[in-house]
ZADOSE-255699 format. One record per residue: chain; x, y, z of N, C-alpha, C in turn; residue in three letters. Coordinates in steps of 0.2 Angstrom, whole numbers, padded with zeros to 4 digits, always signed. Example, Ala and Ser with C-alpha at 12.3 -4.5 7.8 and 13.67 -1.06 7.14 Angstrom:
BEGIN
A  +0066  -0028  +0039  +0062  -0022  +0039  +0066  -0016  +0039  ALA
A  +0064  -0011  +0035  +0068  -0005  +0036  +0064  +0000  +0039  SER
This chain:
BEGIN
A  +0004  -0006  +0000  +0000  +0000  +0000  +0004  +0006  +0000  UNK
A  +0003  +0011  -0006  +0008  +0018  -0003  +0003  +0022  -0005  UNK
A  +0006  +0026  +0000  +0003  +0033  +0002  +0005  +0038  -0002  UNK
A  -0001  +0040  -0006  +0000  +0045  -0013  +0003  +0052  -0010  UNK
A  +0008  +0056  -0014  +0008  +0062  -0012  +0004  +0067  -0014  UNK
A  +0002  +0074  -0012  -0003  +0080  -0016  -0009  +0077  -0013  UNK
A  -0011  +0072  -0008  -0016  +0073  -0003  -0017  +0076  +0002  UNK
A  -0019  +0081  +0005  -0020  +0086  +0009  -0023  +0084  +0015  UNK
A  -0030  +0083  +0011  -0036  +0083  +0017  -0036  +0075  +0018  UNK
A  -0039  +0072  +0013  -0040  +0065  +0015  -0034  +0060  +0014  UNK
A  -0033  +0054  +0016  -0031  +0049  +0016  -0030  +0045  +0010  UNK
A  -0026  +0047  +0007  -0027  +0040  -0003  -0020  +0038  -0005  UNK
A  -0022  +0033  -0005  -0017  +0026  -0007  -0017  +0022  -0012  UNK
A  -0012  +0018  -0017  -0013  +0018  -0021  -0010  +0008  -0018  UNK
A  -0016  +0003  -0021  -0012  -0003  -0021  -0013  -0007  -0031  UNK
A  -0007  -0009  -0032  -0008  -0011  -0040  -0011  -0005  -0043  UNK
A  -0018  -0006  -0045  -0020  -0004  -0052  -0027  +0002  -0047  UNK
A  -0027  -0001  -0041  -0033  +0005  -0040  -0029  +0010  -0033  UNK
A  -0033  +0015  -0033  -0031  +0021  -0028  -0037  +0021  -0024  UNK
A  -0037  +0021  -0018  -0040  +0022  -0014  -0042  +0029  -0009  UNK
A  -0047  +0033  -0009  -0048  +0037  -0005  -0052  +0039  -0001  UNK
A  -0050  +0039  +0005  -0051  +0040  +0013  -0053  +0045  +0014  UNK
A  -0060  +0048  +0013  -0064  +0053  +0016  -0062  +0056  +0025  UNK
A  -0060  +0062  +0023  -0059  +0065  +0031  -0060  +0071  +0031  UNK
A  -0064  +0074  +0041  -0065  +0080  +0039  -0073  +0083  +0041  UNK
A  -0075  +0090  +0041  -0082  +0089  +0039  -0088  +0087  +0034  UNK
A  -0093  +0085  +0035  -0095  +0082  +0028  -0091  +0079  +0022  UNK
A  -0087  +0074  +0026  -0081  +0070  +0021  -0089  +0066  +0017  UNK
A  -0096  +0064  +0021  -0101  +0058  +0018  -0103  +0061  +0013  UNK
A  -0105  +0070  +0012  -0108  +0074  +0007  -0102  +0075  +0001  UNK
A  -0095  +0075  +0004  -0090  +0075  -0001  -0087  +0070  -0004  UNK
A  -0089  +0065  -0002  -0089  +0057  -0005  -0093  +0056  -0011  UNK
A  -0100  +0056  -0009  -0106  +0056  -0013  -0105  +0061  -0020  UNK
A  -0102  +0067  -0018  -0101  +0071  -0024  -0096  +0071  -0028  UNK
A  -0091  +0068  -0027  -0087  +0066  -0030  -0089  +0059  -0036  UNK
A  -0091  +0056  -0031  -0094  +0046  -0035  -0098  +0050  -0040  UNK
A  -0103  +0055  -0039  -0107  +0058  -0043  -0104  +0061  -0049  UNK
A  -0100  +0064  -0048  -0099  +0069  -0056  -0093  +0063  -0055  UNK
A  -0089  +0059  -0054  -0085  +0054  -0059  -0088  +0050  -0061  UNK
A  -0094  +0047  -0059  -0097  +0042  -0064  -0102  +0046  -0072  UNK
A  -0103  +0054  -0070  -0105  +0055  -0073  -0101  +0057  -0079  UNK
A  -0096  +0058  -0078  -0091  +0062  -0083  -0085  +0058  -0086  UNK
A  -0086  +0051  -0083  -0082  +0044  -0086  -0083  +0043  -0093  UNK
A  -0076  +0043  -0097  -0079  +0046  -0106  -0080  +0052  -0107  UNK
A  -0081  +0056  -0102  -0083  +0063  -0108  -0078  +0067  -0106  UNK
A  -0073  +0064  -0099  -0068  +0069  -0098  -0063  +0068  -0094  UNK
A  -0056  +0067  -0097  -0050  +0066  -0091  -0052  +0063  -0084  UNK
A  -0054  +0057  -0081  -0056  +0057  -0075  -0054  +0050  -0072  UNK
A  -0053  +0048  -0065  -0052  +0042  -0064  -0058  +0037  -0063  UNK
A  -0058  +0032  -0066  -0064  +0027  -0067  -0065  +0026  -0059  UNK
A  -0076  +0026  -0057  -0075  +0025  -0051  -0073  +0015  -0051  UNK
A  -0071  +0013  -0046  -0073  +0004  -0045  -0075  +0001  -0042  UNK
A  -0076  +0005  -0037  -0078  +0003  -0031  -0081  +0009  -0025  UNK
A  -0088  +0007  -0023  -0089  +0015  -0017  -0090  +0011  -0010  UNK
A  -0088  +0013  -0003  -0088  +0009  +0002  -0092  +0015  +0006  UNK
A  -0091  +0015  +0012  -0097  +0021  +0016  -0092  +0027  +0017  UNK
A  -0084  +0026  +0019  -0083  +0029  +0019  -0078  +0031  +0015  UNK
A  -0076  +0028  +0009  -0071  +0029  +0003  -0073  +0028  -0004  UNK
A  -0069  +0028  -0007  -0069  +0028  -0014  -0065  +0024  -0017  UNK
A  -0065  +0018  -0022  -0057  +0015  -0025  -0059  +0018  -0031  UNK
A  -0051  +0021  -0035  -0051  +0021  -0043  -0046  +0020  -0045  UNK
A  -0049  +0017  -0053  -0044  +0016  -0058  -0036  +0021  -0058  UNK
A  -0032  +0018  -0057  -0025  +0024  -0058  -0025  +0024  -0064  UNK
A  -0023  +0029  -0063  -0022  +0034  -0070  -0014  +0036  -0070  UNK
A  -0010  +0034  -0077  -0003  +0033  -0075  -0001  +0041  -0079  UNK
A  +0002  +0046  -0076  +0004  +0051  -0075  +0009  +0058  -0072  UNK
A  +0010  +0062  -0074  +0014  +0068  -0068  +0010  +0072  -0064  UNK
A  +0010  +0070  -0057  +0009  +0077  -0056  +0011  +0083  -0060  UNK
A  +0004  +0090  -0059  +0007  +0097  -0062  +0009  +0100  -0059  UNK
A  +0009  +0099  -0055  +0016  +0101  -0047  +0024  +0099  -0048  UNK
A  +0022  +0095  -0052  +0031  +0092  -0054  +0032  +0095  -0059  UNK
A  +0027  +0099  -0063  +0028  +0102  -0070  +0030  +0108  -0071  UNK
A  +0027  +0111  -0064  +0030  +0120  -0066  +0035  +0121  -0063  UNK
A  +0038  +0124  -0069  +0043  +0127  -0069  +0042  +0133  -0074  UNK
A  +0050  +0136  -0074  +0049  +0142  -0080  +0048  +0136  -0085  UNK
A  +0052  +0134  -0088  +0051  +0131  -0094  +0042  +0126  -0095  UNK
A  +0040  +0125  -0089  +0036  +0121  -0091  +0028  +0123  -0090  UNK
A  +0028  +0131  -0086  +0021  +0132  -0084  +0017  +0136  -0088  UNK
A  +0020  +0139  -0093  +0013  +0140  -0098  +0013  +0136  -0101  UNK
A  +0014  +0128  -0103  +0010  +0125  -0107  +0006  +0119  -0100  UNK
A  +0008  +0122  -0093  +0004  +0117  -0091  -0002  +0120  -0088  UNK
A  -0002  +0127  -0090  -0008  +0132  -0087  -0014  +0130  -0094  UNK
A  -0010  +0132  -0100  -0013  +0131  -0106  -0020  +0126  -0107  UNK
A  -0017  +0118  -0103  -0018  +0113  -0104  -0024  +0112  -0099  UNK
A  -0023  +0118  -0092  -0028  +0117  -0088  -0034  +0122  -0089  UNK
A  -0032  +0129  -0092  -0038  +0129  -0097  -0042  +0129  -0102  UNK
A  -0039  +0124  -0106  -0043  +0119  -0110  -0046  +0116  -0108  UNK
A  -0042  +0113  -0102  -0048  +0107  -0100  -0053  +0110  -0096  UNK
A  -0051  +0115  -0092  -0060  +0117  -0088  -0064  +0121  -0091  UNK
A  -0063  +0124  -0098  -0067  +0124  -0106  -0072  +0119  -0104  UNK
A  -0069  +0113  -0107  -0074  +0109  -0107  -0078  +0105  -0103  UNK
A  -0076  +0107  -0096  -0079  +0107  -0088  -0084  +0110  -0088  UNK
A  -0085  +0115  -0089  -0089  +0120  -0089  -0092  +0118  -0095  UNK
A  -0091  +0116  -0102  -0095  +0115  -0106  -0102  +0110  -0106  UNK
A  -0100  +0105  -0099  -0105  +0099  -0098  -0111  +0102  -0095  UNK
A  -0116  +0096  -0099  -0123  +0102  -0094  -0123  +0097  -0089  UNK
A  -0124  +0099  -0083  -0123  +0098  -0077  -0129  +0095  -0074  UNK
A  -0136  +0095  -0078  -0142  +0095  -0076  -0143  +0084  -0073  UNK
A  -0144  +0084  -0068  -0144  +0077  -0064  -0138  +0073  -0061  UNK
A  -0134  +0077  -0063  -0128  +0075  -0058  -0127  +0074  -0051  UNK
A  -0130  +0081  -0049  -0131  +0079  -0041  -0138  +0079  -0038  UNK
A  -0143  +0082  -0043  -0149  +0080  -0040  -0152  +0083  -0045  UNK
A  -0159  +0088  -0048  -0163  +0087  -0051  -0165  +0096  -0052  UNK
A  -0163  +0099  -0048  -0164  +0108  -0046  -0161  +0110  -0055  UNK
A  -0169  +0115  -0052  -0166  +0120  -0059  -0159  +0123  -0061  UNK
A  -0155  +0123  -0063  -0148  +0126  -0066  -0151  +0131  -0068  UNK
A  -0146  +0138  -0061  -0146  +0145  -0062  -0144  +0148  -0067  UNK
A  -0146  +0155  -0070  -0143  +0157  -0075  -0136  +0159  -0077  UNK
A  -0134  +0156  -0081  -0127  +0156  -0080  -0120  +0151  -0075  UNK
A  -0123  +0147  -0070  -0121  +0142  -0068  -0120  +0137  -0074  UNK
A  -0114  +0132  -0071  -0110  +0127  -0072  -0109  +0123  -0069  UNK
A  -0106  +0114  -0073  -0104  +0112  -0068  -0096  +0114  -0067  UNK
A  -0095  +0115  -0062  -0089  +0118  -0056  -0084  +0112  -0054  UNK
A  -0077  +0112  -0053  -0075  +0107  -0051  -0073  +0108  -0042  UNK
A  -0073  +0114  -0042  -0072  +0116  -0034  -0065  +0117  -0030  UNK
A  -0062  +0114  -0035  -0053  +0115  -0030  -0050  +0113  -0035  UNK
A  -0051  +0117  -0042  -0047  +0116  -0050  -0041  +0119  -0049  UNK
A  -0035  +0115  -0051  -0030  +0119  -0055  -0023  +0113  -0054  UNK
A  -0018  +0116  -0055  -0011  +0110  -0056  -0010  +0109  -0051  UNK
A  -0014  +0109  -0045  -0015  +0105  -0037  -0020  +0099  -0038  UNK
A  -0023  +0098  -0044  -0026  +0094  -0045  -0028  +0091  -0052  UNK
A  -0023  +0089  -0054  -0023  +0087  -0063  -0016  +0082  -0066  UNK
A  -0016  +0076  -0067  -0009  +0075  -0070  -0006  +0075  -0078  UNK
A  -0003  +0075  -0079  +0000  +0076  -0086  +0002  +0071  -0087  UNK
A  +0001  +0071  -0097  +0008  +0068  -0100  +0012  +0073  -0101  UNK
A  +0019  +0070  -0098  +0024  +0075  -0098  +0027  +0075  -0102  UNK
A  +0026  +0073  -0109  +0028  +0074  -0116  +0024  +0078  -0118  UNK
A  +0015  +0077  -0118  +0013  +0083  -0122  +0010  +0089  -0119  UNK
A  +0011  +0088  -0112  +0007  +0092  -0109  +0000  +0093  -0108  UNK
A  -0004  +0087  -0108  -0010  +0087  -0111  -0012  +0082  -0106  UNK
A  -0019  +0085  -0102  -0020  +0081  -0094  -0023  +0075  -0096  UNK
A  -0021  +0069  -0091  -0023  +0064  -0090  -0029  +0062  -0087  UNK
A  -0028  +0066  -0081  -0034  +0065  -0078  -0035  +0073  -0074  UNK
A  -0042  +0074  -0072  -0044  +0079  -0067  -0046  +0075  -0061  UNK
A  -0042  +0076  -0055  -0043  +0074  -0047  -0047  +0078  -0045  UNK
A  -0050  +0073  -0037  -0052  +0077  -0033  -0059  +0081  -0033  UNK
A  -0064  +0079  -0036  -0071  +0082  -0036  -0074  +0081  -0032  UNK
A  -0072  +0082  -0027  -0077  +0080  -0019  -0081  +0088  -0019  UNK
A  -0078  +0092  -0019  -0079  +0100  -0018  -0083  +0101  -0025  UNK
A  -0086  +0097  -0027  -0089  +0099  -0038  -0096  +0100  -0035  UNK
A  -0098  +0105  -0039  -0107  +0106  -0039  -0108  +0110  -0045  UNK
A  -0114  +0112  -0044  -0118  +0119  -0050  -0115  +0127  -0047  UNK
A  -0114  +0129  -0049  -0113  +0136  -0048  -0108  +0139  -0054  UNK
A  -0106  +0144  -0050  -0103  +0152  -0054  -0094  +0149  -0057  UNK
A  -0093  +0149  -0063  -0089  +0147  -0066  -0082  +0150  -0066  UNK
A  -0084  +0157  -0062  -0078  +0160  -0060  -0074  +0156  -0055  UNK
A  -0079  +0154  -0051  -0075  +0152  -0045  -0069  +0145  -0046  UNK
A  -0071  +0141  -0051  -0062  +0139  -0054  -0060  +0141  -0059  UNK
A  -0060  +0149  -0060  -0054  +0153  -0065  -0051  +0156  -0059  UNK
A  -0054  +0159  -0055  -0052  +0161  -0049  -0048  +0157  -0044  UNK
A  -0049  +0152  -0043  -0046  +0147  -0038  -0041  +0142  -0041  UNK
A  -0039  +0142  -0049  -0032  +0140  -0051  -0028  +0149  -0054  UNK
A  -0031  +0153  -0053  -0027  +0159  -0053  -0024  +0160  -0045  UNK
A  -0027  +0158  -0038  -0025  +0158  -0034  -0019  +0154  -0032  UNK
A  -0021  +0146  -0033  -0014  +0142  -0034  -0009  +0143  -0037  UNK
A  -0009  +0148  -0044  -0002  +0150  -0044  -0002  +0156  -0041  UNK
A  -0004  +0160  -0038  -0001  +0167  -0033  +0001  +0164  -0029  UNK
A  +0000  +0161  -0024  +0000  +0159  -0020  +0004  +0155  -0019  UNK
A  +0008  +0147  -0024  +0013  +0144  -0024  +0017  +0144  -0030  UNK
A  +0014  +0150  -0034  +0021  +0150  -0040  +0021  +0156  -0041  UNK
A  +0020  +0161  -0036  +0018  +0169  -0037  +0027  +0169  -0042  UNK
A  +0032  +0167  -0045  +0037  +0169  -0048  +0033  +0169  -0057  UNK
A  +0028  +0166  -0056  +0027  +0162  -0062  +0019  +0166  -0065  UNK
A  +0017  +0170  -0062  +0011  +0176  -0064  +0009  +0175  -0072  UNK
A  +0015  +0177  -0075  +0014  +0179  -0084  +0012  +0174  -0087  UNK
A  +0013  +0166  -0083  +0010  +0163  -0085  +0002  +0161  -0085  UNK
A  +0001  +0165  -0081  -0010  +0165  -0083  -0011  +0167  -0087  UNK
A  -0007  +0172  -0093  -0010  +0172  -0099  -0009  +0167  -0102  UNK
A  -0008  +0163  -0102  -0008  +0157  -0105  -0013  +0152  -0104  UNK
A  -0015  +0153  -0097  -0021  +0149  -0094  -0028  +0151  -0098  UNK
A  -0029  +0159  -0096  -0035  +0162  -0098  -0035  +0163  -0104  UNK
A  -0030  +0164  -0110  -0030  +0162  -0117  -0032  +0158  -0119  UNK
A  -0031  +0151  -0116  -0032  +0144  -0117  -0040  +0142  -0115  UNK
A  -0042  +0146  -0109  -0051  +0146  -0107  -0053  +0151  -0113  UNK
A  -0050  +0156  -0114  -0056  +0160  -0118  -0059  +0166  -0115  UNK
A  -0057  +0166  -0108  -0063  +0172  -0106  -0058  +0173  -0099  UNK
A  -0056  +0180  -0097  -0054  +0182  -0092  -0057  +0188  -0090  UNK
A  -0060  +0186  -0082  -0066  +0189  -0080  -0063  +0196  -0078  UNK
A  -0064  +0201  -0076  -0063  +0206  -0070  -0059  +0204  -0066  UNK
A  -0053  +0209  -0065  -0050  +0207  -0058  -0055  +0207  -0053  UNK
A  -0059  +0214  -0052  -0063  +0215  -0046  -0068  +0206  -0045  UNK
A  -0068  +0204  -0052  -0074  +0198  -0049  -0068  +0191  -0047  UNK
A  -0062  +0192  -0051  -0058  +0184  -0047  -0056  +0186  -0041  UNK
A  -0056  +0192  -0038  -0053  +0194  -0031  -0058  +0193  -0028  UNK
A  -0063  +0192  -0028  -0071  +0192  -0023  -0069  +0184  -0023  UNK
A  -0071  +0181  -0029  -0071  +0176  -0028  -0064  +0170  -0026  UNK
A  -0058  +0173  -0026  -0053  +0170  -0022  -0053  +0170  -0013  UNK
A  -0058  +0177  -0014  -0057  +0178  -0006  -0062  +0175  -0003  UNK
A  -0067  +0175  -0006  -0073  +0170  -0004  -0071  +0163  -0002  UNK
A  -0069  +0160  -0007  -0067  +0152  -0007  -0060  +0152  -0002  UNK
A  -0057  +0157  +0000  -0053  +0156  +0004  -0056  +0155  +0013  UNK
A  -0060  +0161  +0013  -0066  +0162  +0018  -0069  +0154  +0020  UNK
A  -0072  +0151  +0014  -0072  +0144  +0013  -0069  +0140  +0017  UNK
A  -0062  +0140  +0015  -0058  +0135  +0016  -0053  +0135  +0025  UNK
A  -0055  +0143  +0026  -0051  +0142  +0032  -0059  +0140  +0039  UNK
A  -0065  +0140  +0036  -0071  +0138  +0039  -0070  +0131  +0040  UNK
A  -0068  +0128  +0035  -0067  +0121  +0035  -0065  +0117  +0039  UNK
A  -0056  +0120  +0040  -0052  +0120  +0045  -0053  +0121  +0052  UNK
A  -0057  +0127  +0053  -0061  +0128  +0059  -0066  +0124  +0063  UNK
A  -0069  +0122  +0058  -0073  +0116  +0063  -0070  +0109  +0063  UNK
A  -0064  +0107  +0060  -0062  +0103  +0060  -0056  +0103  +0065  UNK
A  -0051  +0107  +0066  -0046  +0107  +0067  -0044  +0116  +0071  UNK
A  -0049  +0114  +0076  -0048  +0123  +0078  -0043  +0124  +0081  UNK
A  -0040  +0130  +0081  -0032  +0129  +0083  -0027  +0126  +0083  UNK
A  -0028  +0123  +0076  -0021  +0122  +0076  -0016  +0125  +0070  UNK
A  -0009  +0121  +0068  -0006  +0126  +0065  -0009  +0128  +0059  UNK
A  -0013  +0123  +0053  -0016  +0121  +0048  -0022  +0129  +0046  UNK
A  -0023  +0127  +0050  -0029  +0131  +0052  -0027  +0140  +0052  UNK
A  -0022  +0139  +0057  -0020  +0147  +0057  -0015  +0148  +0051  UNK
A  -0013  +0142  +0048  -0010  +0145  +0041  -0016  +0147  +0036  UNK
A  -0021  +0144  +0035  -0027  +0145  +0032  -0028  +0152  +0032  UNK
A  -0028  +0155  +0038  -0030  +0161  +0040  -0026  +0166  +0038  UNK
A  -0020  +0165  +0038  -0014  +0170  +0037  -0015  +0170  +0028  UNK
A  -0017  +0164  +0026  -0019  +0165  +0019  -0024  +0171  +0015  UNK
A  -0027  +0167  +0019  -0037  +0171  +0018  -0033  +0180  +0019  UNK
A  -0029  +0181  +0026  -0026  +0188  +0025  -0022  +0191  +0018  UNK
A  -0018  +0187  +0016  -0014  +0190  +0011  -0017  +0189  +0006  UNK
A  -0024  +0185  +0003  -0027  +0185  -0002  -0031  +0192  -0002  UNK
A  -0035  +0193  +0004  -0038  +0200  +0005  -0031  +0206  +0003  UNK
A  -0026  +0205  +0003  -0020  +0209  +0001  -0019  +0212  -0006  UNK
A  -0021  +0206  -0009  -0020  +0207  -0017  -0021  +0210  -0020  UNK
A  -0017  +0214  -0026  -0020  +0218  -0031  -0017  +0215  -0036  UNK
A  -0020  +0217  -0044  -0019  +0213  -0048  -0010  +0215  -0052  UNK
């Protein structure tokens, strides 16, 4: 059994041919459920790993042989792996999203979202630079599209802030780059988010107050 690297929250292991993933956290039952959901539904139509199995409190899937795109950025390698990442949530966003997670009218202008999009969550072929798979849909629902153009524009300020010029690359590749004023709402928002998460899981500790020191220096940003 080894213990995959690029897993944060939960627990995931990989034995032979399937990968296992340990649900931890609040609402690990609600982020289990939505992940089986948009990968069953998107199996064939998109980069994903085949579900194989669901248990109460995990998930096995098919491995998917690949690079992390953590291992990829570099100078030389991060606009073609920004590129690649908005290609692919082009056509994220291009899926109707109608019964995937339940039956509600889809908002005007809603999509389906993958929720914690970017090269923290995608692997490569590292020949063409072209994703293998998209991880990690626990966080996937219907909503506002910005909020994964904003939240892989975050992952690189925040862990490749050397590497900025390369979102034009990212956003040429989607096609559409919103308002600063609307990616900053929506980074600070989703940050908001994610230090709440940590909050009721893990109060006081250091995870937590790094969260938070985040959520500050994102509130910091100008474009």
């Amino acid at each position: 059994m080894e213990k995959l690297a690029h897993s944060y929250t939960n627990d995931t292991t990989r034995s032979g041919d399937v990968v296992t993933k340990h649900y931890r956290g609040p609402d690990a039952a609600l982020r289990l459920a939505r992940e089986a959901a948009a990968v069953t539904a998107l199996e064939g139509r998109l980069p994903v790993a085949g579900l194989v199995r669901r248990e109460s409190d995990r998930l096995h899937f098919a491995y998917v042989p690949g690079t992390h795109a953590k291992e990829l950025m570099s100078k030389s390698g991060t606009a073609r792996v920004l590129a690649s990442c908005g290609r692919t949530l082009k056509r994220i966003h291009a899926v109707d999203p109608r019964g995937i997670f339940d039956n509600s009218p889809i908002p005007p202008g809603h999509t389906l979202v993958h929720g914690d999009y970017g090269p923290n969550n995608v692997l490569l072929d590292a020949e063409t630079m072209e994703i293998c798979a998209v991880l990690d849909w626990e966080w996937s629902r219907v909503g506002d599209p910005v909020d994964d153009l904003a939240w892989c524009e975050w992952i690189v300020r925040m862990y490749h802030a050397e590497q900025l010029a390369a979102l034009d690359d990212f956003y040429g590749a989607y096609g559409e780059r919103p308002s600063w004023a609307v990616r900053h709402k929506a980074m600070v928002g989703l940050c908001r988010s994610l230090v709440t998460f940590w909050e009721q899981w893990r109060p006081g500790s250091e995870i937590t107050a790094h969260r938070r020191s985040q959520l500050a220096t994102t509130e910091n940003w100008s474009e």
